[in-house]
C-alpha positions as protocol buffer text, in pm:
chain_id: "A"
residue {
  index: 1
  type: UNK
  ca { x: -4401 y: -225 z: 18052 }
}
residue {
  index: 2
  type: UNK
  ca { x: -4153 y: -514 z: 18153 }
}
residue {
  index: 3
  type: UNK
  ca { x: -3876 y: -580 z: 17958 }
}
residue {
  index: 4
  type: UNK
  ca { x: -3939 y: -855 z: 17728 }
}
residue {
  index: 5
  type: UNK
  ca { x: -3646 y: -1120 z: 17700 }
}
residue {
  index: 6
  type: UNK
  ca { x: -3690 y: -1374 z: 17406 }
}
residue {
  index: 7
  type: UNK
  ca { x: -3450 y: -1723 z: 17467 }
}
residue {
  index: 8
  type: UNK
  ca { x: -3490 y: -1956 z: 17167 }
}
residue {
  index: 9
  type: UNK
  ca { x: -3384 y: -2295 z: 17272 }
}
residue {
  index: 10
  type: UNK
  ca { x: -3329 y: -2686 z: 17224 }
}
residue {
  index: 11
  type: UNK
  ca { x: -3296 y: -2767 z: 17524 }
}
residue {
  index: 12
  type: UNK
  ca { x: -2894 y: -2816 z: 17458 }
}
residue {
  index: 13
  type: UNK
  ca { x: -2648 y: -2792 z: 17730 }
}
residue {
  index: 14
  type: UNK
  ca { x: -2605 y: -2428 z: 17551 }
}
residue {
  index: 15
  type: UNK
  ca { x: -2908 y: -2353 z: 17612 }
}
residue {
  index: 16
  type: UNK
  ca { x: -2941 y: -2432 z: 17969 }
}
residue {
  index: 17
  type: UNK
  ca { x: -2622 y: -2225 z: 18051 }
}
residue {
  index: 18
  type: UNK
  ca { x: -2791 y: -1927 z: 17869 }
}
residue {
  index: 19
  type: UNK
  ca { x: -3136 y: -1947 z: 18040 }
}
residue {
  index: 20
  type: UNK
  ca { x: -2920 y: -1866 z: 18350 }
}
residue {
  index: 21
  type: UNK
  ca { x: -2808 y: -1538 z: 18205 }
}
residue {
  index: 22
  type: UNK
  ca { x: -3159 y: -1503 z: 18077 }
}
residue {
  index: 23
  type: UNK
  ca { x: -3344 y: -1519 z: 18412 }
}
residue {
  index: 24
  type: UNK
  ca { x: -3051 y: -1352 z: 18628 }
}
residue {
  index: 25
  type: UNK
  ca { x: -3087 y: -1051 z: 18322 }
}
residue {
  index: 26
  type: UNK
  ca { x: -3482 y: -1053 z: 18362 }
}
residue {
  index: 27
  type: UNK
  ca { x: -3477 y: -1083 z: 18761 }
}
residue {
  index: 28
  type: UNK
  ca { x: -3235 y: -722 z: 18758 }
}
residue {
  index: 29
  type: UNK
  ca { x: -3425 y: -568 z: 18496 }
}
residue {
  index: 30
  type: UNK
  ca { x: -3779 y: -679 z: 18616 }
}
residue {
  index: 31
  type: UNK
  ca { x: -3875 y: -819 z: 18301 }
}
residue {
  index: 32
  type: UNK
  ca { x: -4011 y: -1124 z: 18168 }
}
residue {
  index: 33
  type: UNK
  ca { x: -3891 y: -1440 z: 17922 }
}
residue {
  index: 34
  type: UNK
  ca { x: -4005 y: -1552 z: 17692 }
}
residue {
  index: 35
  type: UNK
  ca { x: -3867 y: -1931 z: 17549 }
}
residue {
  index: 36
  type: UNK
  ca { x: -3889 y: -2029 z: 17202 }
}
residue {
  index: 37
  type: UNK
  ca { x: -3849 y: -2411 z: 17070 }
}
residue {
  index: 38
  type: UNK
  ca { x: -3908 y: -2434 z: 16728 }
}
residue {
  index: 39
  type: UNK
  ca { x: -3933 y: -2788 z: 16491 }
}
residue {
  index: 40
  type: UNK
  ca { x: -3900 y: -2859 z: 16147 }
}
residue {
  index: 41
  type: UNK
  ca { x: -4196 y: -3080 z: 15955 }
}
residue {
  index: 42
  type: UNK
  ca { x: -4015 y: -3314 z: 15670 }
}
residue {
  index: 43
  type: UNK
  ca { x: -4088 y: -3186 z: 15290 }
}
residue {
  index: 44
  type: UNK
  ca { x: -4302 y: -3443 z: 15172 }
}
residue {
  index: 45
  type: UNK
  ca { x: -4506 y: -3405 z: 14847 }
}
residue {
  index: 46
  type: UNK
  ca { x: -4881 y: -3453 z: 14867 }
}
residue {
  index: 47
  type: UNK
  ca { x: -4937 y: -3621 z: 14574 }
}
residue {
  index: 48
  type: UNK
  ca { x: -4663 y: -3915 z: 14691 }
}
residue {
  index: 49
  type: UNK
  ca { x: -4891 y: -3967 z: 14988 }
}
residue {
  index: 50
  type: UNK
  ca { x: -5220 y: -3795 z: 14929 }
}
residue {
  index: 51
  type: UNK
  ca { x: -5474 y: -4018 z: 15255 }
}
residue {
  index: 52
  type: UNK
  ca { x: -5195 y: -4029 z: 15506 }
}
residue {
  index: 53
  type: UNK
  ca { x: -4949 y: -3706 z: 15440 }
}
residue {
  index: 54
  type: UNK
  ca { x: -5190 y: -3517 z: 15725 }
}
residue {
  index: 55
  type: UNK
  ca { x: -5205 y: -3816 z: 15966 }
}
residue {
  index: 56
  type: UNK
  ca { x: -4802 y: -3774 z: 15922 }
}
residue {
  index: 57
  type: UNK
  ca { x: -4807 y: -3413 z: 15999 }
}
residue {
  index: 58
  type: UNK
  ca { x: -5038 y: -3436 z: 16307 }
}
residue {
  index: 59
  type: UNK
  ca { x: -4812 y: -3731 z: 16437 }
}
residue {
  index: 60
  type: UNK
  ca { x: -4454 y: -3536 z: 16415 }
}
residue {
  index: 61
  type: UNK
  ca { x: -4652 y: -3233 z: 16575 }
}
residue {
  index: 62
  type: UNK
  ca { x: -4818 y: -3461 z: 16857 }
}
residue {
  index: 63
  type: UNK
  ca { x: -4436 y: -3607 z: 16900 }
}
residue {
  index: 64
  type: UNK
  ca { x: -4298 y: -3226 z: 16924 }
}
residue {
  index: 65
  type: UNK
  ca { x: -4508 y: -3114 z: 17175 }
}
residue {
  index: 66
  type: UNK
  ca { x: -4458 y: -3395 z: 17411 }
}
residue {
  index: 67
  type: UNK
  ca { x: -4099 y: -3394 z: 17402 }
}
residue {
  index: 68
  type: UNK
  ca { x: -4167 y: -2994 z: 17434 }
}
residue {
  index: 69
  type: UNK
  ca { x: -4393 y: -3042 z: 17755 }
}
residue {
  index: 70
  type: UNK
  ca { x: -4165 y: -3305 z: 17877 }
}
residue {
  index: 71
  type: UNK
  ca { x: -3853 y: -3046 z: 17871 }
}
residue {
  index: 72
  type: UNK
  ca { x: -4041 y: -2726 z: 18043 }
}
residue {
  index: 73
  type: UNK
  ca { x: -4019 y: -2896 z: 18409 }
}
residue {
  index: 74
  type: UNK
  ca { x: -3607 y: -2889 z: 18347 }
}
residue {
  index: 75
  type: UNK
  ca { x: -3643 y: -2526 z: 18297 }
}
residue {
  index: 76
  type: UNK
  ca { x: -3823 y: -2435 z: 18582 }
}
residue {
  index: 77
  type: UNK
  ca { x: -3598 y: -2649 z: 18792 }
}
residue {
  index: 78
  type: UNK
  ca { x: -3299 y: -2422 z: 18666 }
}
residue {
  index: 79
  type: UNK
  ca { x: -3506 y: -2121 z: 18747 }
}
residue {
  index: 80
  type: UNK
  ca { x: -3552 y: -2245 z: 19091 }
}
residue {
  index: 81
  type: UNK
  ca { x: -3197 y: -2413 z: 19199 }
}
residue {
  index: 82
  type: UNK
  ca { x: -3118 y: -2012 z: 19112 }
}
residue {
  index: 83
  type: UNK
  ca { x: -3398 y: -1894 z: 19369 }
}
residue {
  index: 84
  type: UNK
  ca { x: -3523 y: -1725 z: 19016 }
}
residue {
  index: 85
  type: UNK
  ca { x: -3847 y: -1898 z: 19038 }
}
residue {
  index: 86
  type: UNK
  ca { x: -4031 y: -1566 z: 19079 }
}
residue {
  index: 87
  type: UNK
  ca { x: -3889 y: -1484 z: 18689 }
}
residue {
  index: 88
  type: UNK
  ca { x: -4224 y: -1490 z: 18469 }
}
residue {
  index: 89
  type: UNK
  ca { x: -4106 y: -1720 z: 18204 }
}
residue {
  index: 90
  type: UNK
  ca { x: -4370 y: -1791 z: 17897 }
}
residue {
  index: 91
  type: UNK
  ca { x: -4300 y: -2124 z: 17672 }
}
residue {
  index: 92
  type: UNK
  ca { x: -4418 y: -2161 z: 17285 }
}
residue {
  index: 93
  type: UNK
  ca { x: -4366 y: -2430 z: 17054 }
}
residue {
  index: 94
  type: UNK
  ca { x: -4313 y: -2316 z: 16693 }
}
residue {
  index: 95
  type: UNK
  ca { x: -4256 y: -2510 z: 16399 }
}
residue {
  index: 96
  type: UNK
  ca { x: -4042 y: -2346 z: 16086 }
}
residue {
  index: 97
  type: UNK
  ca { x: -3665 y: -2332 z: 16069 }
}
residue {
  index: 98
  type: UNK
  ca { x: -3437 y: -2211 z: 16403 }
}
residue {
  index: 99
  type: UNK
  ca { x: -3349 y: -1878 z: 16254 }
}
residue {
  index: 100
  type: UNK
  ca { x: -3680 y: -1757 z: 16041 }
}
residue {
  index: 101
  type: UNK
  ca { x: -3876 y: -1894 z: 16335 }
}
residue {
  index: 102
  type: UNK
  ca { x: -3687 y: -1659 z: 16578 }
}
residue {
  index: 103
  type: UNK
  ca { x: -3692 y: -1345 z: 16414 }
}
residue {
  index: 104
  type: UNK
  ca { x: -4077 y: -1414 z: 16359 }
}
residue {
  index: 105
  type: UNK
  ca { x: -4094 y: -1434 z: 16710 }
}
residue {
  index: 106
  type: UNK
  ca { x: -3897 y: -1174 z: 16819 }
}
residue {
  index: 107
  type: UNK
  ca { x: -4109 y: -914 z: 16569 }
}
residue {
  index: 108
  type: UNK
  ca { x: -4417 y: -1024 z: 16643 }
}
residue {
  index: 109
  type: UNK
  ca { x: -4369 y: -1030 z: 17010 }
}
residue {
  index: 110
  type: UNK
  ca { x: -4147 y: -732 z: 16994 }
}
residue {
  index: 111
  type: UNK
  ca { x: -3842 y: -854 z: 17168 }
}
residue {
  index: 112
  type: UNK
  ca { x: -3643 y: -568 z: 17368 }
}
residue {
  index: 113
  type: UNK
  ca { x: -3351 y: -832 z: 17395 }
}
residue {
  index: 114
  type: UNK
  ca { x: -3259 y: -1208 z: 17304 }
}
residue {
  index: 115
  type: UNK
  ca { x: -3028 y: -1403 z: 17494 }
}
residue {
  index: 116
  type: UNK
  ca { x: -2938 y: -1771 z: 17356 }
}
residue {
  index: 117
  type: UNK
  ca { x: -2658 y: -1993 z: 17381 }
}
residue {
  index: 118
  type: UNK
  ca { x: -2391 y: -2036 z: 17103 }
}
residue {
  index: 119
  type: UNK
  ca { x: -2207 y: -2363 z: 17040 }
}
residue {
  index: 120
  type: UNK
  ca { x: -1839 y: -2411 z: 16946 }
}
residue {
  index: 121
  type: UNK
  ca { x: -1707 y: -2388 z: 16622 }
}
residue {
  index: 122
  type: UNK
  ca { x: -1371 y: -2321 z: 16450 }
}
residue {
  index: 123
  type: UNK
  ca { x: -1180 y: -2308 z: 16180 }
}
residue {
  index: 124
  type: UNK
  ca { x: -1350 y: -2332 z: 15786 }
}
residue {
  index: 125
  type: UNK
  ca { x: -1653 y: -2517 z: 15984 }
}
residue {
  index: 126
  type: UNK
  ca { x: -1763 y: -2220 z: 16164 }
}
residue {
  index: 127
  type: UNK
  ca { x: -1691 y: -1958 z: 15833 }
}
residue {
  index: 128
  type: UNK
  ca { x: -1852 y: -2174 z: 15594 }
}
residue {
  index: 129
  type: UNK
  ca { x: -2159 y: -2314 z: 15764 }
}
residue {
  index: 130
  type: UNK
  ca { x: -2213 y: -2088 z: 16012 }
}
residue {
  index: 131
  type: UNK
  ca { x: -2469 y: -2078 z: 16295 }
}
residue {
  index: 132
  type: UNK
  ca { x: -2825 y: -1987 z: 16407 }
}
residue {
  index: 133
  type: UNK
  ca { x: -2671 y: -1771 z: 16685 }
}
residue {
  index: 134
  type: UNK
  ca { x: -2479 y: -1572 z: 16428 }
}
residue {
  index: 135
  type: UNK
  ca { x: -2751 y: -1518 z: 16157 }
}
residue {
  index: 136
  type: UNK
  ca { x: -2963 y: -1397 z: 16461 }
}
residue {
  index: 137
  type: UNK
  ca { x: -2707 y: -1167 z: 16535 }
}
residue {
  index: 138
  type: UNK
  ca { x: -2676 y: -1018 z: 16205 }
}
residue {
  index: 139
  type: UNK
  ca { x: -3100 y: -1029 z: 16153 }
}
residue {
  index: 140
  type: UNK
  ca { x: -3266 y: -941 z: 16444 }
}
residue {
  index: 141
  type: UNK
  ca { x: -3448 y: -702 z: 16526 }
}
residue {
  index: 142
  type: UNK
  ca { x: -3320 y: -607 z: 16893 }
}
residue {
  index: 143
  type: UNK
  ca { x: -2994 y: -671 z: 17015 }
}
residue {
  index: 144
  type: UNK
  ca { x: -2914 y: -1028 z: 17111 }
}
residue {
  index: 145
  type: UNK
  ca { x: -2641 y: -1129 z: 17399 }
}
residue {
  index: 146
  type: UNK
  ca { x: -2464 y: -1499 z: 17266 }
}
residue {
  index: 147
  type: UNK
  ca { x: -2401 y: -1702 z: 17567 }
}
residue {
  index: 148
  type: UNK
  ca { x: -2039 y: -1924 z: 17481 }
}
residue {
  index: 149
  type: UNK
  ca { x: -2101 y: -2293 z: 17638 }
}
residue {
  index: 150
  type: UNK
  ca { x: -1807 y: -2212 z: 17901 }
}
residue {
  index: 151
  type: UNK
  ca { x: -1946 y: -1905 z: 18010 }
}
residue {
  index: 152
  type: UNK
  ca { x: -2017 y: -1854 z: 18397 }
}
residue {
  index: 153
  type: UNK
  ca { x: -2225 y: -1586 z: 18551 }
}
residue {
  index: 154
  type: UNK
  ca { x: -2195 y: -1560 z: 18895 }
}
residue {
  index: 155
  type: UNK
  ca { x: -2513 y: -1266 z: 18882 }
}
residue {
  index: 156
  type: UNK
  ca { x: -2291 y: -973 z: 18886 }
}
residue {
  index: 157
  type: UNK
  ca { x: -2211 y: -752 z: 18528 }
}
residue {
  index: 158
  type: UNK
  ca { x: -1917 y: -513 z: 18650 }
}
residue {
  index: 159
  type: UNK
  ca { x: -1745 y: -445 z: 18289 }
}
residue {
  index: 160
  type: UNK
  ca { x: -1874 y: -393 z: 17958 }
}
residue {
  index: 161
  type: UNK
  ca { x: -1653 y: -356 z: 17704 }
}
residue {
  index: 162
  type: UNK
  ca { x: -1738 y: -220 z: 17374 }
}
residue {
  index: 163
  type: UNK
  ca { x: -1555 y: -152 z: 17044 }
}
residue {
  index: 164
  type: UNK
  ca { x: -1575 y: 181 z: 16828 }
}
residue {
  index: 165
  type: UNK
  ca { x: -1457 y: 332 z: 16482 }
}
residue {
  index: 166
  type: UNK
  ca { x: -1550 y: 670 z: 16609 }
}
residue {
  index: 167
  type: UNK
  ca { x: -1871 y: 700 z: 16417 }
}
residue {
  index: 168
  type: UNK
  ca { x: -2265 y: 835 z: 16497 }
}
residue {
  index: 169
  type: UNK
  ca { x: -2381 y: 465 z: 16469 }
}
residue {
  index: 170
  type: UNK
  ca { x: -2087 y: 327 z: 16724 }
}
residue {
  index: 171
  type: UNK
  ca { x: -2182 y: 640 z: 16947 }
}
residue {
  index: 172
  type: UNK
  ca { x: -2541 y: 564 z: 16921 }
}
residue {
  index: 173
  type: UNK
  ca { x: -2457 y: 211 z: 17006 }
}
residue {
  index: 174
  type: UNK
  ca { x: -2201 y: 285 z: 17288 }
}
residue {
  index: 175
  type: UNK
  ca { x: -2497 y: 538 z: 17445 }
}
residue {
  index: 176
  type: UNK
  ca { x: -2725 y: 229 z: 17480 }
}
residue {
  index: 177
  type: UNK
  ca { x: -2435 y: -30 z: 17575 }
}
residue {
  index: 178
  type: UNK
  ca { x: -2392 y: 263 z: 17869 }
}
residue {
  index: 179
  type: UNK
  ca { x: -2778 y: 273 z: 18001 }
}
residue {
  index: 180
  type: UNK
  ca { x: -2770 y: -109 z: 17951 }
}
residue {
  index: 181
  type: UNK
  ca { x: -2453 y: -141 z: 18215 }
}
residue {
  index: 182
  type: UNK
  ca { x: -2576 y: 188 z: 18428 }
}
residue {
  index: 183
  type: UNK
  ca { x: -2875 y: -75 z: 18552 }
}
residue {
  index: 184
  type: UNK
  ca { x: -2591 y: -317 z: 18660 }
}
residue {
  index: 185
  type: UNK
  ca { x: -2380 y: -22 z: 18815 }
}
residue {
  index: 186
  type: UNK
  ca { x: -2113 y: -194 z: 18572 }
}
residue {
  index: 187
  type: UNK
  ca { x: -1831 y: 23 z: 18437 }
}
residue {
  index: 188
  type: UNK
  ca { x: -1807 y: 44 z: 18040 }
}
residue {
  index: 189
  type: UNK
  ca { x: -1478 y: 51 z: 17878 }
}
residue {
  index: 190
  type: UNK
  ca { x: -1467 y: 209 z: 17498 }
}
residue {
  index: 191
  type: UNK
  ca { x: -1169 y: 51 z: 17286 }
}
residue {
  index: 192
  type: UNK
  ca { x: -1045 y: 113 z: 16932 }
}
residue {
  index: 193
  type: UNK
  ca { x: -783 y: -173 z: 16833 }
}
residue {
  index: 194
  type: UNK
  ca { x: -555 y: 44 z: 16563 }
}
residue {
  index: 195
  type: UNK
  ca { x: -429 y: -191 z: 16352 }
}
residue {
  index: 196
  type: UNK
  ca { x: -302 y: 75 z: 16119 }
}
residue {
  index: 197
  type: UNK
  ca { x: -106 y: 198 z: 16369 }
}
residue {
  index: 198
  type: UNK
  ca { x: -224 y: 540 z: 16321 }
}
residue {
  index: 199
  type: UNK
  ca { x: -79 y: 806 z: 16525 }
}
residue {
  index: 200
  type: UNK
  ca { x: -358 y: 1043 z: 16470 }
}
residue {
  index: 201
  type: UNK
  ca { x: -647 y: 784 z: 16621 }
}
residue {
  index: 202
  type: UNK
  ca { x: -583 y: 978 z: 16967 }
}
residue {
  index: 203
  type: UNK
  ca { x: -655 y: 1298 z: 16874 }
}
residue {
  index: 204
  type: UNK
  ca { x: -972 y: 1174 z: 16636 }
}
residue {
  index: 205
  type: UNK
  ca { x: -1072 y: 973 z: 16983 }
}
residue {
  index: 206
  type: UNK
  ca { x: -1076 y: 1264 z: 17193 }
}
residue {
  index: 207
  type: UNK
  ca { x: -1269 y: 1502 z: 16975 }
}
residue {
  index: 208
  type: UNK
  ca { x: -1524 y: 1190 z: 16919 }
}
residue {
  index: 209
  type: UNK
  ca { x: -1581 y: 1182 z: 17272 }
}
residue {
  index: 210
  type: UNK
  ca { x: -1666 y: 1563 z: 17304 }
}
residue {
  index: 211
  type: UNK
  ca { x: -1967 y: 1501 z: 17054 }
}
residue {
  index: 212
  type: UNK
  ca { x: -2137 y: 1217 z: 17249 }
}
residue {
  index: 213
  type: UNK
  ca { x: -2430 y: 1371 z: 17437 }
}
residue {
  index: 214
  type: UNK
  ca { x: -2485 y: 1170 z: 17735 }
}
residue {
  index: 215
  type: UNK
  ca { x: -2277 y: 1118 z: 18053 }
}
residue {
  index: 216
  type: UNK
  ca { x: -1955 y: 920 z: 18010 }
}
residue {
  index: 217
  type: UNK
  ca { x: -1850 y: 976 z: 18366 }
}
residue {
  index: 218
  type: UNK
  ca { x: -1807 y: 578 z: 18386 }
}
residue {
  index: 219
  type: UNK
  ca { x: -1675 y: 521 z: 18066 }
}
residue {
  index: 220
  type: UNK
  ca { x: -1265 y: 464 z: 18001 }
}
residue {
  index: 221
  type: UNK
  ca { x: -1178 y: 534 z: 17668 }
}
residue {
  index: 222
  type: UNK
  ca { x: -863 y: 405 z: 17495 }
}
residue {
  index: 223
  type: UNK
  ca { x: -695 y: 288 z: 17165 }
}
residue {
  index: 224
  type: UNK
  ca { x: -498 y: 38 z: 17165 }
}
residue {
  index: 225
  type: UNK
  ca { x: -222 y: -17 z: 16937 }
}
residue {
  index: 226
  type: UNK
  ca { x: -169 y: -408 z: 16786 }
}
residue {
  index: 227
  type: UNK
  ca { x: -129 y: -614 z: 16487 }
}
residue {
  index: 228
  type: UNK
  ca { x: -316 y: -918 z: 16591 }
}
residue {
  index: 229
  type: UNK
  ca { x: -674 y: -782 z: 16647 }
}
residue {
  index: 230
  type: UNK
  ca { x: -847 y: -1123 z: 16794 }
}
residue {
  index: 231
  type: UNK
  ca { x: -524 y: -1219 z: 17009 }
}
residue {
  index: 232
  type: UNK
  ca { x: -564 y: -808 z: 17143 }
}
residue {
  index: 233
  type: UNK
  ca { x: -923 y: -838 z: 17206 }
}
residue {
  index: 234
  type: UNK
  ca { x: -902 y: -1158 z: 17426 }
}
residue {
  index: 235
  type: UNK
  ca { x: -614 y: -1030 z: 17636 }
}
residue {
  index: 236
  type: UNK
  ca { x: -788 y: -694 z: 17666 }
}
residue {
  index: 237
  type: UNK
  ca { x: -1110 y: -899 z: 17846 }
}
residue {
  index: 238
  type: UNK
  ca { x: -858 y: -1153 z: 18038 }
}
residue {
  index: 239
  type: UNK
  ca { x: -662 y: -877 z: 18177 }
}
residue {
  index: 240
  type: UNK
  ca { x: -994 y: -623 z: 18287 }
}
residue {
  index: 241
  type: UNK
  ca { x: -1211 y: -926 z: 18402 }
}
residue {
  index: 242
  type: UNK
  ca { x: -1462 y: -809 z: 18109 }
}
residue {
  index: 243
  type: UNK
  ca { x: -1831 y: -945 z: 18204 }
}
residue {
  index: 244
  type: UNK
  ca { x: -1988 y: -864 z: 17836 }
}
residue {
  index: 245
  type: UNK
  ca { x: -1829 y: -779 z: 17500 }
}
residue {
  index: 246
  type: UNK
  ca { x: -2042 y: -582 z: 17305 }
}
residue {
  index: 247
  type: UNK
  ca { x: -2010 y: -508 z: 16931 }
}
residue {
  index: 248
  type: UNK
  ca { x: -2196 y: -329 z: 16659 }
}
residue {
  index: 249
  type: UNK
  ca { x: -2338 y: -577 z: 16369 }
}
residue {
  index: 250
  type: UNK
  ca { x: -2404 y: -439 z: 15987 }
}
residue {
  index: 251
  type: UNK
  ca { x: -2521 y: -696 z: 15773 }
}
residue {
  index: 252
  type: UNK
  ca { x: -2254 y: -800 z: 15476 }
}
residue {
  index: 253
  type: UNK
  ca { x: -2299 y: -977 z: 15181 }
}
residue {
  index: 254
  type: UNK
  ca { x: -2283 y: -1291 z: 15042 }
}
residue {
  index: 255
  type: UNK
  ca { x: -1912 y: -1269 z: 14904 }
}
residue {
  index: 256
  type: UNK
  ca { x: -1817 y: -1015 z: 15159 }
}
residue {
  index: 257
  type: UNK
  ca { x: -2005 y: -1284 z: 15440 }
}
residue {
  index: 258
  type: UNK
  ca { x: -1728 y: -1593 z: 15299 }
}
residue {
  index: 259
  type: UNK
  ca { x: -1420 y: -1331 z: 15297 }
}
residue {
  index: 260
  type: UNK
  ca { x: -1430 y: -1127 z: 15585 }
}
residue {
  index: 261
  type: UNK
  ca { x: -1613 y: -1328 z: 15852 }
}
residue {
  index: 262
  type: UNK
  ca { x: -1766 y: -1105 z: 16117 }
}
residue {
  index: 263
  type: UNK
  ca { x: -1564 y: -1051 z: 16410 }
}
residue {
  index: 264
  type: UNK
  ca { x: -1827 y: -1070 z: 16651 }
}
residue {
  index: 265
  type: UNK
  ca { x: -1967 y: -1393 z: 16580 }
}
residue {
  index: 266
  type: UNK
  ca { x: -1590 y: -1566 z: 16557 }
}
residue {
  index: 267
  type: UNK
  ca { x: -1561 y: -1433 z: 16929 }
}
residue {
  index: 268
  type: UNK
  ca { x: -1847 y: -1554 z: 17057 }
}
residue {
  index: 269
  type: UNK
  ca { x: -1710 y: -1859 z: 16974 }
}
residue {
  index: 270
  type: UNK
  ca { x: -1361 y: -1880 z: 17102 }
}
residue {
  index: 271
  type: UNK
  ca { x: -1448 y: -1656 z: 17415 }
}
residue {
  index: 272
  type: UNK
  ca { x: -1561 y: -1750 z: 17768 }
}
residue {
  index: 273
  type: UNK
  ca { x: -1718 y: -1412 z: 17726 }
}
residue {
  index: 274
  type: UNK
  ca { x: -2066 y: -1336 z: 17629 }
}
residue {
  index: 275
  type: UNK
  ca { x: -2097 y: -1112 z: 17302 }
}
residue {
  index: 276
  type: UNK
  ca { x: -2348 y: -828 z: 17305 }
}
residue {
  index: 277
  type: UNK
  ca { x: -2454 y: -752 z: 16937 }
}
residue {
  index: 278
  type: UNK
  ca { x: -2639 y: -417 z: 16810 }
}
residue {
  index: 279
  type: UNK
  ca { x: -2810 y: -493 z: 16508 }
}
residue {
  index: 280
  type: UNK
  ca { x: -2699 y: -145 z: 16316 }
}
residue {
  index: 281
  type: UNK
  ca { x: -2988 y: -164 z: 16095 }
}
residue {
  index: 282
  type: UNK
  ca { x: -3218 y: -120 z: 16396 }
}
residue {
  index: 283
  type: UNK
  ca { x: -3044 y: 99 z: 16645 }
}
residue {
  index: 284
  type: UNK
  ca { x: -3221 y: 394 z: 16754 }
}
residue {
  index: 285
  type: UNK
  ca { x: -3112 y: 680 z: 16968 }
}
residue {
  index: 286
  type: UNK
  ca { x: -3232 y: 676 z: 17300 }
}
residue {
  index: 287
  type: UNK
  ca { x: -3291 y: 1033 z: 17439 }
}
């Protein structure tokens, strides 16, 4: 069964950078896309406008789908300027909100992967309201690979970089980050940033890697002493040319969301680098 690649858009400049990685991911692991555009119908009560409230309705979902026809052509044109044109790529029109509508679609359709472009946002913007890239991150069921706006793929994935605690779920995670990067031939580097400055992290990283039970043979391992764990991790992909970033996500609550924003969605946006993020909840060991 082909690989099936789910790439919610709006047909943002985002977007269109991200349907690049999409197809060039789907063309090397023979699978297939699918694109998802969903719209939003205004909350209008019935009994305001009882004769016309369905004429509304039908209008605003006449409107959607002919902007959503209008917009398909520019994706196959991006397919084809990339000789992708081969890619089978499926488009649906959905109406509910971005986020519910994409994790409906990814279960439903069971997504092995979702790629989608992430916009820029700092500062108490991007803590406090957030964005549909990052809920999906934290809520999907299958991993999903953020594409930053200024990201540029030129079709090869030589280093994956991925971060660990030393724990089953991070070697679960780091086991799948390696098969994913085995079908690029890419080389997978396994960090720990101590920002304890604990001595002892060598010796607990060494007898972590004797438990993993898969081949590591292309795998570096290191820890890396700093106090500045963000400034670390971007001269750490600068410095080894790092394709893909990816990180394990565990879903945090509401106070816990506000204090101690999740790393992985700040990086994807103040990287050039695309973030790769494992859903904890629905990792599953691959034998």
């Amino acid at each position: 069964m082909a690989m099936k690649i789910l790439f919610p858009t709006d047909f943002s400049k985002p977007a269109e950078k991200a349907f690049i990685y999409a197809l060039k991911v789907a063309d090397r692991m023979q699978g297939e896309i699918l694109t998802v555009h969903s719209y939003e119908l205004p909350r209008i009560s019935p009994r305001h406008l009882p004769n016309t409230l369905s004429d509304i309705y039908n209008s605003i979902q006449l409107e959607e789908f002919e902007n959503f026809k209008n917009e398909i052509p520019t994706l196959r044109n991006i397919a084809r300027a990339h000789q992708l044109g081969h890619v089978k790529v499926t488009n649906v029109l959905e109406e509910g909100k971005p986020l519910s509508t994409i994790i409906r679609v990814a279960r439903k359709e069971n997504a092995d992967l979702i790629i989608m472009g992430t916009k820029g946002a700092t500062g108490l913007r991007e803590i406090f309201l957030g964005s549909v890239t990052g809920e999906v991150m934290e809520k999907a069921p299958c991993p999903v690979l953020g594409i930053p706006l200024n990201a540029e793929f030129d079709g090869v994935l030589n280093v994956f970089a991925v971060t660990t605690d030393f724990s089953q779920e991070d070697a679960v995670a780091l086991k799948q980050v390696s098969q994913f990067a085995g079908i690029f031939g890419a080389e997978v580097r396994c960090i720990h940033f101590d920002v304890l400055h604990q001595e002892k992290l060598i010796h607990q990283l060494s007898q972590w890697k004797e438990e993993l039970d898969f081949d590591i043979s292309h795998i570096h391992f290191e820890v890396i002493d700093t106090s500045h764990l963000e400034n670390s991790m971007v001269e750490y992909i600068d410095k080894h040319e790092v394709d893909i970033v990816a990180m394990l996500i565990h879903k945090r609550g509401f106070f816990e969301e506000m204090f101690n924003y999740s790393l992985a969605k700040k990086m994807a946006y103040h990287l050039y680098t695309p973030i790769l993020a494992l859903p904890a909840a629905v990792l599953v060991s691959v034998n």
